[in-house]
C-alpha positions in Angstrom: 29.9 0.0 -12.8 33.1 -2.4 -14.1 30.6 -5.2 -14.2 31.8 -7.8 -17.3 29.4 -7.7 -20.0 30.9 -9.8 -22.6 34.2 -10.6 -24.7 33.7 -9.3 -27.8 37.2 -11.3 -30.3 38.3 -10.5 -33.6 40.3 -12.0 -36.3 43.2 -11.0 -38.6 45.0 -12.8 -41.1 48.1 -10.4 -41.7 47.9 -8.5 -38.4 50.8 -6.3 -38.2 50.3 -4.8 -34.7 47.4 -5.4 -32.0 43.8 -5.8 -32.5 42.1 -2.9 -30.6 38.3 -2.3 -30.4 36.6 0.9 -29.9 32.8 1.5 -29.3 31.1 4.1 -31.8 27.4 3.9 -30.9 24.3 3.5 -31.2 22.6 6.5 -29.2 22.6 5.4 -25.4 24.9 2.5 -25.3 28.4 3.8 -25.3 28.0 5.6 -22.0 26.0 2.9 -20.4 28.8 0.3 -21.2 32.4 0.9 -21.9 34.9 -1.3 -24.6 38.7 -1.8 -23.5 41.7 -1.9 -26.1 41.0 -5.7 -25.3 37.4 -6.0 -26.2 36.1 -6.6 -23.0 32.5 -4.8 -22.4 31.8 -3.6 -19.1 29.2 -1.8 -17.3 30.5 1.7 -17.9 27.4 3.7 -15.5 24.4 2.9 -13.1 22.2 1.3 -14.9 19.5 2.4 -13.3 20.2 6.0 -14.0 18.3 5.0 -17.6 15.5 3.2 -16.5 13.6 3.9 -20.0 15.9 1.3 -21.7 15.4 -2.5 -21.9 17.4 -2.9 -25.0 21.0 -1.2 -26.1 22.6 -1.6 -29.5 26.4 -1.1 -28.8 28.0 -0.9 -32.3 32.0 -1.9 -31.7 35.0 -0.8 -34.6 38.2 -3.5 -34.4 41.5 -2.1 -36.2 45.5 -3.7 -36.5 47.0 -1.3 -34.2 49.9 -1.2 -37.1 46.9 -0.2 -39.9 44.0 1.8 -37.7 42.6 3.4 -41.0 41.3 0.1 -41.8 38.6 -1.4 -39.6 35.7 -3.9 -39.2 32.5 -3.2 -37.3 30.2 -5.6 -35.1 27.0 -4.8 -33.2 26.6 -6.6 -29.5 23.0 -6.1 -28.6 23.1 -6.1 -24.6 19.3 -6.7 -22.9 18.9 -5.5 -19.5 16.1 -7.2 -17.0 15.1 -4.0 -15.1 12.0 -5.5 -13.5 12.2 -8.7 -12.9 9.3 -9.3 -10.5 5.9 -7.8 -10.0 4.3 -6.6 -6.7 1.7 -9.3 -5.4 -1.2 -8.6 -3.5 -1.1 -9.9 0.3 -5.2 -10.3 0.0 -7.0 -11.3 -2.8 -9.7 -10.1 -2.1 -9.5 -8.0 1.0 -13.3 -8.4 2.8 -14.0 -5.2 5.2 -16.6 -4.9 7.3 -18.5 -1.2 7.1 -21.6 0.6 8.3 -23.9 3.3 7.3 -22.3 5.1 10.4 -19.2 5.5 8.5 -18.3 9.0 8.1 -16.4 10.5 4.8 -12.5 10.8 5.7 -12.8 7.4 7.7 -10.3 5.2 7.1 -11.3 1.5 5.8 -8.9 -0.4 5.1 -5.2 -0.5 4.3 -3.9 -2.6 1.0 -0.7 -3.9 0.8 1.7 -5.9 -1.6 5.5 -7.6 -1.3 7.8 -7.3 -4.4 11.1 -9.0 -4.6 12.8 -6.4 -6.6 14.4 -4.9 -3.2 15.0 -1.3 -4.7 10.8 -1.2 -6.1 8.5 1.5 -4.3 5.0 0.3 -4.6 2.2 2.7 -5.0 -1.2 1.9 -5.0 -4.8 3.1 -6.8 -8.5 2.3 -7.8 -8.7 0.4 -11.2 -10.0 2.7 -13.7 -13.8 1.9 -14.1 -15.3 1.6 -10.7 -18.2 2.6 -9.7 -17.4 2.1 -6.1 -14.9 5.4 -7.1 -17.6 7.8 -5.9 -17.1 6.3 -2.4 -13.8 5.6 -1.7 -10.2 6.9 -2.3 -7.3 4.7 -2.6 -4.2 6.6 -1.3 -0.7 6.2 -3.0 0.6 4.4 0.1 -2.4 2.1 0.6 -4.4 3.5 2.7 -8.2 3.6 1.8 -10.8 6.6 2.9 -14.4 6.8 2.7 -15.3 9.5 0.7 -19.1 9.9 0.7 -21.8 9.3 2.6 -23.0 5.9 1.7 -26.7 5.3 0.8 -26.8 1.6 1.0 -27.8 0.0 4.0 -26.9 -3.5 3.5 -25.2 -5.6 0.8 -21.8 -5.6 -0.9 -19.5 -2.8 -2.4 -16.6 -3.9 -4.8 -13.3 -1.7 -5.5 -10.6 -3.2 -8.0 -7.7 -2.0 -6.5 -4.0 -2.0 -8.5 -0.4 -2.1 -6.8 2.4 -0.9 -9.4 6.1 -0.8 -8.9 7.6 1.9 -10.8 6.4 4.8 -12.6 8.6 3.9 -15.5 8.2 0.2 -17.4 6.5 -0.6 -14.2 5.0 -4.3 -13.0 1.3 -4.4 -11.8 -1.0 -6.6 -10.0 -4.4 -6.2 -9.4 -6.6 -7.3 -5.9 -10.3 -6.1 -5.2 -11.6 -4.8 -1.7 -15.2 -6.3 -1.1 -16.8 -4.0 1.5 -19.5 -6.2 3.1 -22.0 -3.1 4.6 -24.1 -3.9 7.5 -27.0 -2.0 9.4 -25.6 -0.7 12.9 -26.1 -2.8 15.9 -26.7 -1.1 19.4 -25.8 -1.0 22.8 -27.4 -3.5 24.7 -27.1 -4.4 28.8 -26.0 -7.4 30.3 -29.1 -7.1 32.7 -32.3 -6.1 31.3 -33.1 -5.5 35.2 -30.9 -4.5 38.0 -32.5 -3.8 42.0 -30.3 -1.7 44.3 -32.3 -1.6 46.8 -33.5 -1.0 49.5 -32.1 2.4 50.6 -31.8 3.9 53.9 -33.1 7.7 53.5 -30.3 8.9 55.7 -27.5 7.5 52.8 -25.3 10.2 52.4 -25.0 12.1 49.1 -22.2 10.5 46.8 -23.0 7.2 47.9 -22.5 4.1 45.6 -26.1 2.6 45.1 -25.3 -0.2 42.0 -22.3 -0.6 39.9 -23.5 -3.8 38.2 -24.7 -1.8 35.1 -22.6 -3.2 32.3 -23.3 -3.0 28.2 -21.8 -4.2 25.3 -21.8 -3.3 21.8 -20.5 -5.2 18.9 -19.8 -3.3 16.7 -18.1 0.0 19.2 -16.5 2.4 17.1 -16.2 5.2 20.5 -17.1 4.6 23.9 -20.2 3.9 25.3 -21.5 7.0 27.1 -24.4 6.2 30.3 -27.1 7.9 31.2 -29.9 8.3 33.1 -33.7 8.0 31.5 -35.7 8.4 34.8 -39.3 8.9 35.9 -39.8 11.7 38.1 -37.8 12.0 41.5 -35.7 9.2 40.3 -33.6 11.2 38.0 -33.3 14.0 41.0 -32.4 11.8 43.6 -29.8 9.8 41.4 -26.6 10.4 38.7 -24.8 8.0 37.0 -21.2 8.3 35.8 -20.8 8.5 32.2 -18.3 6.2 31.7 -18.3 3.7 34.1 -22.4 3.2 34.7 -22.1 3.8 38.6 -25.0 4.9 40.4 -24.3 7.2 43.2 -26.9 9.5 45.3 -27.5 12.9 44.1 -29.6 14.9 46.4 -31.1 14.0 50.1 
């Protein structure tokens, strides 16, 4: 507020007293913008407080102090920029990897954009129009869920995404998420063959008997989880530690 606007001057050819102005309207402007005995226009409130409003007509009266019945009338149109930039996309496109694996509620990706209007809150959604809508949801803040099971095993999923910065005469930009969908690899050992051997019979129970098991999976989403898939004493005689692949001895 106080913010100069503009000088608004007059003229009078048998001026008496002083010139003083006086805003009368129209609608909105003369409480977003004030008018001095001077003529000087200033910011009179926030103008964010009206953020419906590009345009405001202020309609301004001019009188001789000495004669105020009579008076002349001017209309300063004032144009304020409220938005002045639009969001922008960080990605355009954004290229996720996915599986068939993927479980509804999972969360794929998260979308963001920059705006240079610092006071903006950018919210995001899906485009109107996809069909990839039955699959994903595209949360307000950016953050984007699978929401169905998918039935495609490989291939491409497209979602036109949409960043907007104000509910209200807001700016938009639009980016699209291509979800690349990719059969699931598995876990696979290091060592298709490993010999730990050979064993005294007396070895005590608890005894380390190999811990050169290792695996590897690209595409890990958990933790991979060993077991033990014996014939017939092996799987008596040995255990293997879940998380580590360590063989021990199990039983004399």
């Amino acid at each position: 507020a106080g913010a100069f606007v503009y000088q608004i001057t007059a003229q009078d050819t048998d001026l008496r007293g002083a010139l003083v102005y006086q805003a009368i309207g129209d609608e909105a402007a003369p409480s977003m913008f004030r008018v001095n005995s001077t003529g000087y226009v200033s910011v009179n409130t926030d103008l964010r407080q009206d953020p419906a409003h590009g345009n405001y007509q202020l309609r301004v009266t001019v009188y001789d102090s000495a004669v105020p019945r009579v008076t002349a009338e001017s209309l300063l149109s004032i144009t304020v920029t409220r938005n002045s930039f639009p969001p922008v996309f960080e990605r355009n496109p954004y290229t996720v990897a996915i599986n068939p694996q993927n479980k509804p509620g999972d969360l794929v990706v998260t979308i963001r954009a920059t705006d240079q209007d610092p006071e903006d809150v950018i919210t995001y959604s899906s485009v109107p129009g996809n069909n990839a809508d039955e699959f994903f949801l595209v949360r307000s803040d950016g953050a984007v869920f699978l929401t169905d099971v998918l039935n495609i095993q490989q291939g491409e999923v497209r979602l036109d995404v949409r960043a907007r910065d104000r509910p209200v005469q807001g700016l938009t930009d639009d980016s699209q998420i291509i979800f690349t969908i990719t059969p699931p690899t598995f876990p696979v050992f290091d060592n298709d063959f490993c010999n730990a051997g050979p064993l005294d019979e007396t070895i005590a129970v608890g005894t380390i008997v190999s811990n050169s098991l290792r695996a590897r999976d690209p595409d890990l989403q958990g933790s991979l989880v060993y077991v033990i898939d014996g014939i017939f004493p092996a799987d008596n005689f040995f255990s293997i530690n879940s998380s580590t692949g360590v063989i021990t001895v199990r039983n004399d």
